[in-house]
N, CA, C and O of each residue as an XYZ file, in Angstrom:
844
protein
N     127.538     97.948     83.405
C     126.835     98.719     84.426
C     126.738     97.953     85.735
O     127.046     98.355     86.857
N     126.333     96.973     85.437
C     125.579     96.041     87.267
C     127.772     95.592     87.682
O     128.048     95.603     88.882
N     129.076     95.246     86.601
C     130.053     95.338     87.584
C     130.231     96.771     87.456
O     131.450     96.820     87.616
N     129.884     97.915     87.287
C     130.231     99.273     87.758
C     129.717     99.313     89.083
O     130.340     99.546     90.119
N     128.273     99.007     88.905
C     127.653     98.817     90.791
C     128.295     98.246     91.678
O     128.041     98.664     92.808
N     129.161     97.312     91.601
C     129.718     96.553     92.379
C     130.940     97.287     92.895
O     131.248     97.098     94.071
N     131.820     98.269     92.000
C     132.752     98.645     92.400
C     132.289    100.559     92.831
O     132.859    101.543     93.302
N     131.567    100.363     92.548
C     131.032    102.577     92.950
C     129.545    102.395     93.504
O     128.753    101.705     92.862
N     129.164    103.017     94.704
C     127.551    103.311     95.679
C     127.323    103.895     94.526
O     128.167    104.442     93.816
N     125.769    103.750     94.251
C     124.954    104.968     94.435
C     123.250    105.491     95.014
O     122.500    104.882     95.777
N     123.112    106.354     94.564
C     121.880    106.521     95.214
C     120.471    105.667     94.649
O     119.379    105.441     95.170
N     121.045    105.339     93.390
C     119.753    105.259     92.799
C     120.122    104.733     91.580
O     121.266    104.956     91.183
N     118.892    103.664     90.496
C     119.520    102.951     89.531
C     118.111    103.076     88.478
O     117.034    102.507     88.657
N     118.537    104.132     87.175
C     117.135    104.174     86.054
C     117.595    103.224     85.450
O     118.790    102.931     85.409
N     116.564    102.554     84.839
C     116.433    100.781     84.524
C     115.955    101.125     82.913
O     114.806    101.552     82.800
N     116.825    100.956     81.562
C     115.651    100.853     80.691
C     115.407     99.406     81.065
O     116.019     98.739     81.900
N     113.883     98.864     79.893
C     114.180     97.653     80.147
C     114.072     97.133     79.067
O     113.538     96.035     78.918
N     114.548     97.811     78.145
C     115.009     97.359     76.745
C     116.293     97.933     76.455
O     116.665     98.899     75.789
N     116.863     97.051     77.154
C     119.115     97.676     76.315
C     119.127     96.706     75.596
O     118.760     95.533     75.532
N     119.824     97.754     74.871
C     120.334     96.669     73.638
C     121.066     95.265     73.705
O     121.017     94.449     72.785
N     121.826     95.050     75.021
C     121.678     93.535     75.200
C     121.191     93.218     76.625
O     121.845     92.930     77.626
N     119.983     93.337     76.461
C     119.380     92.517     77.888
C     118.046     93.428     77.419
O     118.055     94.657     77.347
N     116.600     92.338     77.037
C     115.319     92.547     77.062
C     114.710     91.896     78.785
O     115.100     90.992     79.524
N     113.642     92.871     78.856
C     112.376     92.732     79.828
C     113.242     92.668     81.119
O     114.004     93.591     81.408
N     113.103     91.531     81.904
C     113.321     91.147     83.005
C     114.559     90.861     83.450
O     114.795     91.098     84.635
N     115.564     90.317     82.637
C     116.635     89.531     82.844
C     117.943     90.656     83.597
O     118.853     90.327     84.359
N     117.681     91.739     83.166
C     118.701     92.841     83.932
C     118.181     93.366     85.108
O     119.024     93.517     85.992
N     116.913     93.725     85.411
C     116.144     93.752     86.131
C     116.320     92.641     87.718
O     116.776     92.761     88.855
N     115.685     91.658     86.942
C     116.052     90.723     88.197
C     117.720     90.570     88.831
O     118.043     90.455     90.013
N     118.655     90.614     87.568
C     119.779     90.438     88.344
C     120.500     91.682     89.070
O     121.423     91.652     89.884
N     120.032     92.425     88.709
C     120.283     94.096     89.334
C     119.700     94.475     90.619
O     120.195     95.197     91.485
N     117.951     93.546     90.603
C     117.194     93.560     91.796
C     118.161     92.378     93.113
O     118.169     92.491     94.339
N     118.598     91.728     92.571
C     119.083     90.291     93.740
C     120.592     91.240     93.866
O     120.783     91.777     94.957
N     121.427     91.401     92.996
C     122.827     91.937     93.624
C     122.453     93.431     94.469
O     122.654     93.493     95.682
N     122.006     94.372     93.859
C     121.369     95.083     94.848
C     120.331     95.154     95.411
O     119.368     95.383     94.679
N     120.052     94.992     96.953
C     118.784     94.813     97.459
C     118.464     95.929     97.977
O     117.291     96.170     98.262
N     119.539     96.876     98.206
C     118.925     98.033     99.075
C     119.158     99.240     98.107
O     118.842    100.300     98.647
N     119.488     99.337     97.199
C     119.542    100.361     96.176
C     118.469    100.479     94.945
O     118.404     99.662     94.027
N     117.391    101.984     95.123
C     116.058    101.764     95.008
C     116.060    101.374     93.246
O     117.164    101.787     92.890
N     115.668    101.045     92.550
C     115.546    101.115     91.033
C     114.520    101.766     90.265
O     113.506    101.068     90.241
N     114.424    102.649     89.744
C     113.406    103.029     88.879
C     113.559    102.629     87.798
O     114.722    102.784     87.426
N     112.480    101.851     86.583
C     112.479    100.862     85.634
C     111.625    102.060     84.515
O     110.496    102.499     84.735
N     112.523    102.433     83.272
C     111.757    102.801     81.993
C     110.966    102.432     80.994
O     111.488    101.387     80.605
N     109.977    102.648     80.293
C     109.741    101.244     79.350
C     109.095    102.052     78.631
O     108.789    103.072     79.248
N     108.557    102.001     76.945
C     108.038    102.736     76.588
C     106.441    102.315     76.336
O     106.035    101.229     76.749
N     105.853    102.936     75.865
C     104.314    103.403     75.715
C     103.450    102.415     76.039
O     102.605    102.489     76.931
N     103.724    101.143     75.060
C     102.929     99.644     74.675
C     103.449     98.676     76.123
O     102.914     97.600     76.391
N     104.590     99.296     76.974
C     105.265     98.144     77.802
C     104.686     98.451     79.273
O     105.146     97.928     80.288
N     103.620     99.365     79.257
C     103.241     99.076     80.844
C     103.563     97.999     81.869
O     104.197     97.888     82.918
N     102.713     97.156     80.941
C     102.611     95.648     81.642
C     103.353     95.292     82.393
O     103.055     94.857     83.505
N     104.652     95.419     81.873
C     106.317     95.336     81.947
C     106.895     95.678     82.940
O     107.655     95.063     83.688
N     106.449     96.890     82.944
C     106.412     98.466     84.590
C     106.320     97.980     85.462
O     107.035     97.719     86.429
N     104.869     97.728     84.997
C     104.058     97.593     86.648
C     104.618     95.720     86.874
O     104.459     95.204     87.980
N     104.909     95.339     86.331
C     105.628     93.796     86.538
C     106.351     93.852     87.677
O     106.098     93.277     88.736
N     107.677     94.889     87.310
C     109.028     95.213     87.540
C     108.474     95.870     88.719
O     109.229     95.740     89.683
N     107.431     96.521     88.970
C     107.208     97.498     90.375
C     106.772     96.610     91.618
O     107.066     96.741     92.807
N     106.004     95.691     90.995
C     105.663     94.234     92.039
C     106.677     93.246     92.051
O     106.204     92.164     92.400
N     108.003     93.196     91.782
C     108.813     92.227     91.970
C     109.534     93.150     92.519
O     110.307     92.478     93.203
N     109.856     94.440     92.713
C     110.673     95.220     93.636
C     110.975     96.483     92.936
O     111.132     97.508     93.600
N     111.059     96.495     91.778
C     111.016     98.295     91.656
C     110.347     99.532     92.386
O     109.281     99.436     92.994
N     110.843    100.329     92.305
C     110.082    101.333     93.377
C     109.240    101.840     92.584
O     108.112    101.718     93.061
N     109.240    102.573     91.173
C     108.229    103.464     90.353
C     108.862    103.009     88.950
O     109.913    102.423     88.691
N     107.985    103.424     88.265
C     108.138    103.391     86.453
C     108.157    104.324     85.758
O     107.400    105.093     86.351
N     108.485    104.810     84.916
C     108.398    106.137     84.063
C     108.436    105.393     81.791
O     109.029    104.564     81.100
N     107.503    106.324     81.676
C     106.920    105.879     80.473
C     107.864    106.919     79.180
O     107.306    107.937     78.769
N     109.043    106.604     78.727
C     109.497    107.592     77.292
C     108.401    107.965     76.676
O     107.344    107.463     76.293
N     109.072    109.238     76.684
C     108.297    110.264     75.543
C     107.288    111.193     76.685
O     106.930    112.334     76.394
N     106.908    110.551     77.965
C     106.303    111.375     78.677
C     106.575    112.137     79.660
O     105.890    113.008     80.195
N     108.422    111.481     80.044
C     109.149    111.857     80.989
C     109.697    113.114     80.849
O     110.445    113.405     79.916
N     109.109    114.477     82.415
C     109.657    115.391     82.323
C     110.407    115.547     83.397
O     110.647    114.866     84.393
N     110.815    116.854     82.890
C     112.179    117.009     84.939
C     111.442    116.604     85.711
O     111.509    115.523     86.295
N     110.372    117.703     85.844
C     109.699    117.653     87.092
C     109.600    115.928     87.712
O     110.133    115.401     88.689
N     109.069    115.617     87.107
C     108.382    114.172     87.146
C     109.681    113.137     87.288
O     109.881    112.237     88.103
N     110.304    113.511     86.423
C     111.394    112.591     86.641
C     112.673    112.608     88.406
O     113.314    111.682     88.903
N     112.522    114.338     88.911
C     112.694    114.401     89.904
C     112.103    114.135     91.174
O     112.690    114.188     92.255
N     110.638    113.781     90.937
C     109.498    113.627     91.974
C     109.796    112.114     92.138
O     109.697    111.596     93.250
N     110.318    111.090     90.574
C     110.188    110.000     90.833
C     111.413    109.480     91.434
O     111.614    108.375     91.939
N     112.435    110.784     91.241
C     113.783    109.961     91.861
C     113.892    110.051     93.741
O     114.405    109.220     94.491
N     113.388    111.022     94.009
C     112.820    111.786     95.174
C     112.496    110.751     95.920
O     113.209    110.175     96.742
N     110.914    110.421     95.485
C     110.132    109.291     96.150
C     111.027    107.920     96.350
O     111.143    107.330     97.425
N     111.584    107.562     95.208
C     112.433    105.843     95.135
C     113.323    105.983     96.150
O     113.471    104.925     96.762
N     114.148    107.136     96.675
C     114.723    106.989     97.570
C     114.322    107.269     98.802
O     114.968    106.734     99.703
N     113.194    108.146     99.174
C     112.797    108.219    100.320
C     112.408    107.047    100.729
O     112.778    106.850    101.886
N     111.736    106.060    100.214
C     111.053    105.577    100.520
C     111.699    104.113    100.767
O     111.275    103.333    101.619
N     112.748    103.863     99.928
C     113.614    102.730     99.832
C     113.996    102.631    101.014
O     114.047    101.612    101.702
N     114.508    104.567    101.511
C     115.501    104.687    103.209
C     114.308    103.850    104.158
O     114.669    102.877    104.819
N     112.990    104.266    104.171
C     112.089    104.133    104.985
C     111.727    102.254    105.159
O     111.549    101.540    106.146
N     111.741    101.990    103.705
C     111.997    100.465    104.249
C     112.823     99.667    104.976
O     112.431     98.776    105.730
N     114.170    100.015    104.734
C     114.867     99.665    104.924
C     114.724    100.073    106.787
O     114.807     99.097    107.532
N     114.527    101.418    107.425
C     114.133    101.941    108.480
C     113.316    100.700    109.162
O     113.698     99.934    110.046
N     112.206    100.742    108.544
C     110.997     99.780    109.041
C     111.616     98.017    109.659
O     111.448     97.345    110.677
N     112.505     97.833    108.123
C     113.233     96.519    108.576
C     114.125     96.278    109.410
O     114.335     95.128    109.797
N     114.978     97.579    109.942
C     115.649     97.480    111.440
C     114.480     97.227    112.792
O     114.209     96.407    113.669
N     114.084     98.420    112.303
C     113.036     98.236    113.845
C     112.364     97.178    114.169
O     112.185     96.893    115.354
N     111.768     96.245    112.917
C     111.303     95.029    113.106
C     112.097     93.884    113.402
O     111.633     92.840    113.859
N     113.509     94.121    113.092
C     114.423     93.170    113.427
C     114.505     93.644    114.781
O     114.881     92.685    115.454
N     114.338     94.659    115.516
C     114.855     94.728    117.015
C     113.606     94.505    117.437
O     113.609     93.935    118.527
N     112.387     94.756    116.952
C     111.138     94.359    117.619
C     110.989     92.558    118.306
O     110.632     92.104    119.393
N     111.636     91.738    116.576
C     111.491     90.295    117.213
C     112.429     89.640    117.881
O     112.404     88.465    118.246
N     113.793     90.952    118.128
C     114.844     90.057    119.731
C     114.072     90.121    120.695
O     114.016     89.135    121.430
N     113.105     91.486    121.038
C     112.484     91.812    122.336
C     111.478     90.278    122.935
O     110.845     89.453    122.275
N     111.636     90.363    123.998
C     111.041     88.865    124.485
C     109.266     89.175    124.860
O     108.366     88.341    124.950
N     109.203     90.554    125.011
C     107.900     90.724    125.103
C     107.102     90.273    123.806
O     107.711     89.942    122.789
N     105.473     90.274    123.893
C     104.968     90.414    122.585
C     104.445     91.513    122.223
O     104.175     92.355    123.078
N     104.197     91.732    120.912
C     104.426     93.612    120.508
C     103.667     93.271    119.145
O     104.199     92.609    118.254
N     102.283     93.822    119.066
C     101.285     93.719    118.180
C     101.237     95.132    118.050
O     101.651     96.039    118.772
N     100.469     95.104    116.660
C      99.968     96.431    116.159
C      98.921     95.957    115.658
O      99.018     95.198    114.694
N      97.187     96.423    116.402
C      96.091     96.369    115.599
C      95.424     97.695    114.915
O      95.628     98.766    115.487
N      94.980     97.689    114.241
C      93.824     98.619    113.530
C      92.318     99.005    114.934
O      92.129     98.376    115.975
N      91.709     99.918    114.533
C      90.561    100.085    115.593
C      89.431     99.577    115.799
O      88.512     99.798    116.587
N      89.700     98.570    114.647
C      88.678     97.184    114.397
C      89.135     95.979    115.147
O      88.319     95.060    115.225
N      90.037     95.858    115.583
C      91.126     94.914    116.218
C      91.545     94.027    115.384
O      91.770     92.944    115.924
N      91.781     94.077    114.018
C      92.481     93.603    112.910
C      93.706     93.999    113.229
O      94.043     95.169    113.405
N      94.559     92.816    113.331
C      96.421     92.114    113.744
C      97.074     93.239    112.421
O      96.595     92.885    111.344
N      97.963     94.387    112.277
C      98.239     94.159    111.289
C     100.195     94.063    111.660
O     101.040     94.189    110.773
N     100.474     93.853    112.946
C     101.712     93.576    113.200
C     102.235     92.588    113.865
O     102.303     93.022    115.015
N     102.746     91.273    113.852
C     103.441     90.434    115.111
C     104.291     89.606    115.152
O     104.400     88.577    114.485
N     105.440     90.338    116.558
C     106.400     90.007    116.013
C     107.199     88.481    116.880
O     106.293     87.648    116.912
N     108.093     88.050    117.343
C     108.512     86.693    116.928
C     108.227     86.631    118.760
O     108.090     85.542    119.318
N     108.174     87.901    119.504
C     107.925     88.035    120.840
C     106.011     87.104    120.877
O     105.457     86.125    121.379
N     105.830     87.818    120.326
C     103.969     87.250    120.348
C     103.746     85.811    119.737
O     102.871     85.031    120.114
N     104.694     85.571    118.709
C     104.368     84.039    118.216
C     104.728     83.325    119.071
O     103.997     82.347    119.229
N     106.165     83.443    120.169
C     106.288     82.612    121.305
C     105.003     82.338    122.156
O     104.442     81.288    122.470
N     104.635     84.147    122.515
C     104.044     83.670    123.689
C     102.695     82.967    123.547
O     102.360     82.091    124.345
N     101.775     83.428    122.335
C     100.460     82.842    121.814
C     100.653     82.017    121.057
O      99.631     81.338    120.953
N     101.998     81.415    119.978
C     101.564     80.069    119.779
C     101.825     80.296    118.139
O     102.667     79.835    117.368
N     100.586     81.326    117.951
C     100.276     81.725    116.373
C     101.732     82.631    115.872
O     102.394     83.504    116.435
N     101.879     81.717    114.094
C     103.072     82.485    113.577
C     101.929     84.065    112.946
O     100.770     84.328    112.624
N     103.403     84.759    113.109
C     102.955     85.557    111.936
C     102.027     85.603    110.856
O     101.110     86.398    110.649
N     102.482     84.456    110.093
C     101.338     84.595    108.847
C      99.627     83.909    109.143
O      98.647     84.076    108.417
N      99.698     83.146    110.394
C      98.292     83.060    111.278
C      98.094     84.255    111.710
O      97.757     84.967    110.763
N      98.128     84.679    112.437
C      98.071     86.007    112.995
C      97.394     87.416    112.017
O      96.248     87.859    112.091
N      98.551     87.912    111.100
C      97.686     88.808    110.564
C      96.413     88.461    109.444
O      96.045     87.609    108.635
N      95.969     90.025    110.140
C      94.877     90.186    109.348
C      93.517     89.460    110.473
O      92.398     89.662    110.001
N      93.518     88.837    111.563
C      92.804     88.324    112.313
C      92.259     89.386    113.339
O      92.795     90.493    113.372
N      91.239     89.093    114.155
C      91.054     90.216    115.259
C      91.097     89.607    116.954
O      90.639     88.638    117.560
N      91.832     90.665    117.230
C      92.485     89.973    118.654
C      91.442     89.671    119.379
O      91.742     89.052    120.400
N      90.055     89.927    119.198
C      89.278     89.550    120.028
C      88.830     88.115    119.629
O      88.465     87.525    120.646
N      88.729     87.356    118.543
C      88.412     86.089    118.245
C      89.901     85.566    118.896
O      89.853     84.673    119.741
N      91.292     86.157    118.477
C      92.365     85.313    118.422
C      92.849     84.873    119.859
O      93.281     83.729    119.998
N      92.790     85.767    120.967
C      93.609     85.858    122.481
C      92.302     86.336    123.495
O      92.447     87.013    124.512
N      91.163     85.888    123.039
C      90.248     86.184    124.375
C      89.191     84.982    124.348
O      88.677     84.649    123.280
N      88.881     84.339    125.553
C      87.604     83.571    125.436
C      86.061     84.355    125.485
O      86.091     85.582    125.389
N      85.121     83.887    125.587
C      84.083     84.685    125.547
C      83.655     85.369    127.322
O      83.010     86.372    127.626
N      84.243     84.469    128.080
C      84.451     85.313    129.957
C      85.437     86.481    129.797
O      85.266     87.620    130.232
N      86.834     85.878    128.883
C      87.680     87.011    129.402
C      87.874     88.677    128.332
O      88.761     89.507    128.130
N      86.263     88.412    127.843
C      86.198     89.499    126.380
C      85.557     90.650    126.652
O      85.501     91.578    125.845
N      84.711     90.682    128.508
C      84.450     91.753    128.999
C      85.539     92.736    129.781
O      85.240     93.795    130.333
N      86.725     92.216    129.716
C      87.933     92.919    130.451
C      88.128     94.179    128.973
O      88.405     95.365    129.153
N      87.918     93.583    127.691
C      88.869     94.406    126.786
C      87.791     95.812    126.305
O      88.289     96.746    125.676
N      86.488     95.815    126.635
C      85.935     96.812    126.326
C      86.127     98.606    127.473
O      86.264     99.742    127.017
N      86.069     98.238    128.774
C      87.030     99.078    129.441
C      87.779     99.615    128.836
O      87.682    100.702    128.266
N      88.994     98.587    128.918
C      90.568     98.865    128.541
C      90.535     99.995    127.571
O      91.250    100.996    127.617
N      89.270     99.611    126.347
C      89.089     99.997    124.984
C      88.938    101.846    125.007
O      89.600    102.642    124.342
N      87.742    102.168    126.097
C      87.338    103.207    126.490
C      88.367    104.257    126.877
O      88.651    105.278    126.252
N      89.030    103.676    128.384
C      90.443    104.519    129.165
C      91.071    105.036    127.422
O      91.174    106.205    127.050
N      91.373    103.944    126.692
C      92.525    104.296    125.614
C      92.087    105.241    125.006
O      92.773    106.255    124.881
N      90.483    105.114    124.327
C      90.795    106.470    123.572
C      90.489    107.692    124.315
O      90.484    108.808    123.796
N      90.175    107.395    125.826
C      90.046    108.909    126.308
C      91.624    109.292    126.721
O      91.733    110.510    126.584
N      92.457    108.906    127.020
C      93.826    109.272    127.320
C      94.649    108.843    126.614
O      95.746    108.939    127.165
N      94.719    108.316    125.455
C      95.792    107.713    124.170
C      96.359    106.713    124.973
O      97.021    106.038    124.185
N      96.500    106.122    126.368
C      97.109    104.863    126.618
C      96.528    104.243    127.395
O      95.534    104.808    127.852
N      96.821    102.900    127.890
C      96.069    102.164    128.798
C      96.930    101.087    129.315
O      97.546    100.588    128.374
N      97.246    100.472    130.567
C      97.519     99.668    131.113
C      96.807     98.817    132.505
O      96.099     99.086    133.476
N      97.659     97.353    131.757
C      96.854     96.318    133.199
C      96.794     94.994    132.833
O      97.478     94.411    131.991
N      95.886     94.553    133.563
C      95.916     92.827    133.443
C      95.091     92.481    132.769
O      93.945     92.889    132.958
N      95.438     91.472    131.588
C      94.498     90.770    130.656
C      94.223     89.114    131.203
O      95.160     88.775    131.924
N      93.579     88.433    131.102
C      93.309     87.150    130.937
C      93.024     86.971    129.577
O      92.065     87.480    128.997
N      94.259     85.902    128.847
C      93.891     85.957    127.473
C      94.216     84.396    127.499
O      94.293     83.755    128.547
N      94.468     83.654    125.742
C      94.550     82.719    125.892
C      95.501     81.686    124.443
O      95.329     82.187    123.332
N      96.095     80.830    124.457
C      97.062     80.772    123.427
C      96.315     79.927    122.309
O      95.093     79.935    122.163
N      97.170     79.232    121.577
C      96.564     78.851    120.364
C      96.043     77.226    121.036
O      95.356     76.428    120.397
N      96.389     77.073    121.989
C      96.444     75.599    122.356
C      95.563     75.660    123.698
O      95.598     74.735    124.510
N      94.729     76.866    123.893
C      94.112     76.968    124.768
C      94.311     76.979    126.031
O      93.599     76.702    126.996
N      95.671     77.434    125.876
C      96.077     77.689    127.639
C      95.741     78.967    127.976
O      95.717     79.946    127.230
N      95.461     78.903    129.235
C      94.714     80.868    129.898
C      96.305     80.663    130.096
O      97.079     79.737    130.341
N      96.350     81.965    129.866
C      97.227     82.855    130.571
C      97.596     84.434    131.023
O      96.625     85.033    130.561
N      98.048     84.973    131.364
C      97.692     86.262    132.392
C      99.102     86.812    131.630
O     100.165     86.250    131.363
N      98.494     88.447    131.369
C      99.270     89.290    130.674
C      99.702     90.485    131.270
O      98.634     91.094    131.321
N     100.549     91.238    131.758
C     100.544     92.542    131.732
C     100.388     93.230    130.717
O     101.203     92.850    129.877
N      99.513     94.388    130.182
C      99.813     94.927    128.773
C      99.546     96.309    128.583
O      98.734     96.966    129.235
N     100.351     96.766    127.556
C     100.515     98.651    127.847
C      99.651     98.065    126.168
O      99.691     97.037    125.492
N      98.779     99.692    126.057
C      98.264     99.695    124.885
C      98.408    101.459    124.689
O      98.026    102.351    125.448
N      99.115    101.543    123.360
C      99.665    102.909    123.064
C      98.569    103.037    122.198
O      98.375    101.902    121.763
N      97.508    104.033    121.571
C      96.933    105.401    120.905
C      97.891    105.979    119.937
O      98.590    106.914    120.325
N      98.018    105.520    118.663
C      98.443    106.636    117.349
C      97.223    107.500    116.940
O      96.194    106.841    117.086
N      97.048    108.428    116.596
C      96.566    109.106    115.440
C      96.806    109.628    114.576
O      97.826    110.310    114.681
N      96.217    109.661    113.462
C      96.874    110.544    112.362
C      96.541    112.375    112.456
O      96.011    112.866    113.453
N      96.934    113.154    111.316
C      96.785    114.160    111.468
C      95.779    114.885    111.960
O      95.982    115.972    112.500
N      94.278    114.219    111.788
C      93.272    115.118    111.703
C      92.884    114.571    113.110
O      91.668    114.590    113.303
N      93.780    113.997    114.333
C      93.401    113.415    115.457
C      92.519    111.880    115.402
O      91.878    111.326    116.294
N      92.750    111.508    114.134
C      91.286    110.203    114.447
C      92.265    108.766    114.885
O      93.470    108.560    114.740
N      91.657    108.293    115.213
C      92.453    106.596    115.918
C      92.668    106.630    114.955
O      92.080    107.344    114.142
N      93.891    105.616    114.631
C      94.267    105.204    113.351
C      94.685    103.553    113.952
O      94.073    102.524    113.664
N      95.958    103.670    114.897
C      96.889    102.601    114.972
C      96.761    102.001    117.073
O      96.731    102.628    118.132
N      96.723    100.443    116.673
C      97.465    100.920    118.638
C      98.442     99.567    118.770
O      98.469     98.383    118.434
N      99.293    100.656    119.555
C     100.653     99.200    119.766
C     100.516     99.032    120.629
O     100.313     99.972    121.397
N     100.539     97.530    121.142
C     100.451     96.611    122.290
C     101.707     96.514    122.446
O     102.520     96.846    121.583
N     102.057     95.949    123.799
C     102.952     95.328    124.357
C     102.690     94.881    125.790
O     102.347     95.555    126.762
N     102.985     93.320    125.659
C     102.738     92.472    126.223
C     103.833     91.022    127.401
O     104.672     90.193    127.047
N     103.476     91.221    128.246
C     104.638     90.768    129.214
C     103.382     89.249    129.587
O     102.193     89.339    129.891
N     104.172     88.069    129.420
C     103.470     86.924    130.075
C     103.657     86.929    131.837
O     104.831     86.758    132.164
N     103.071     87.031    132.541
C     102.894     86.905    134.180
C     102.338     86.130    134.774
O     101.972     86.259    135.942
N     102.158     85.074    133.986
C     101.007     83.742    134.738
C     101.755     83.154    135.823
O     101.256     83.011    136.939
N     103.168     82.740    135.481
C     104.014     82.055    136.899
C     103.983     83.132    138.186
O     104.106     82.739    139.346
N     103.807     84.510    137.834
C     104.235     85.058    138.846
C     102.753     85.097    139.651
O     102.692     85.324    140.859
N     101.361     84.798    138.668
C     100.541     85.058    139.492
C     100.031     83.689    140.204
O      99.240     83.577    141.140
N     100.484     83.030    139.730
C     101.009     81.839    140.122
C     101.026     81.362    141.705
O     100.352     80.824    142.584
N     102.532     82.072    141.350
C     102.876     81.584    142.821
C     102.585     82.981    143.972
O     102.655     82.769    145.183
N     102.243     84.466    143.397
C     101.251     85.255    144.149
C      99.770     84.036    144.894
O      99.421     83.940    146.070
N      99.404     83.545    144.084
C      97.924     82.433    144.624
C      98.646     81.616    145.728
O      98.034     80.753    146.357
């Protein structure tokens, strides 16, 4: 089967994970590393949850339990593994073109919890990625003078979904520095804030030599 994969695409790969030669993991993992972008759904029966949900946190997309598997279900699960596989894979372009861009390009929550940043923002503030999320931009890029600029900003945004202008913010090493920055307004369906993407241009030389 895994050299049939090698020589024929397909959409999609049902996993027992008991064949008769290859128990638990061992087909699994090598099926998961030769194909990375082809989604897998993993079978197992009754007593082998454990197993499932193993295989679903090391990269399987969904699990399905013998003896309980129907069309329906079995089409909902083939459905989902691939939508969703496309959508990662989606997500991982855009983030690869997000961290050529030289700007910095955050995505916070409406709490100002980091939950995006990409290789543009670790230049310009200092902090990698895995510093970064999960933090709130107001402890991370503002001093306590330049933390009355962001409540404004905060206001304009959710009355018109965007906002632009000048920040005074500051890096990991405590240098001020001066930002241009657009702040975009997502919502979800029912209209409520959900998401807001920053993007961020460093301008300190230019205001610089403006002084």
């Amino acid at each position: 089967g895994i050299q049939h994969l090698k020589e024929t695409p397909v959409d999609i790969v049902l996993l027992d994970l008991f064949l008769p030669d290859s128990r638990g993991f061992a087909t699994f993992e090598r099926l998961h590393q030769q194909e990375r972008n082809v989604p897998i759904v993993v079978t197992t029966g009754l007593n082998d949850e454990t197993l499932a949900l193993n295989a679903v946190q090391a990269g399987a997309q969904d699990y399905l339990v013998k003896g309980q598997i129907t069309g329906e279900l079995l089409v909902r699960s083939i459905r989902y593994a691939i939508e969703r596989k496309r959508a990662e894979q989606k997500i991982r372009e855009q983030a690869a073109l997000l961290d050529i861009a030289t700007d910095a390009i955050l995505v916070r929550d409406v709490q100002n919890q980091i939950l995006f940043w990409n290789k543009g923002a670790e230049r310009l503030y200092g902090w990698t990625s895995a510093e970064a999320l999960g933090q709130k931009t107001t402890d991370l890029l503002y001093t306590t003078d330049s933390l009355e600029q962001v409540e404004p900003a905060q206001q304009q945004l959710m009355l018109e979904n965007e906002w632009q202008g000048e920040l005074n913010q500051v890096t990991k090493t405590g240098q001020k520095i001066v930002v241009e920055s657009r702040w975009s307004l997502v919502r979800d369906d029912d209209g409520q804030p959900q998401f807001i993407l920053i993007v961020s241009t460093d301008i300190t030389a230019k205001k610089q030599l403006e002084a």
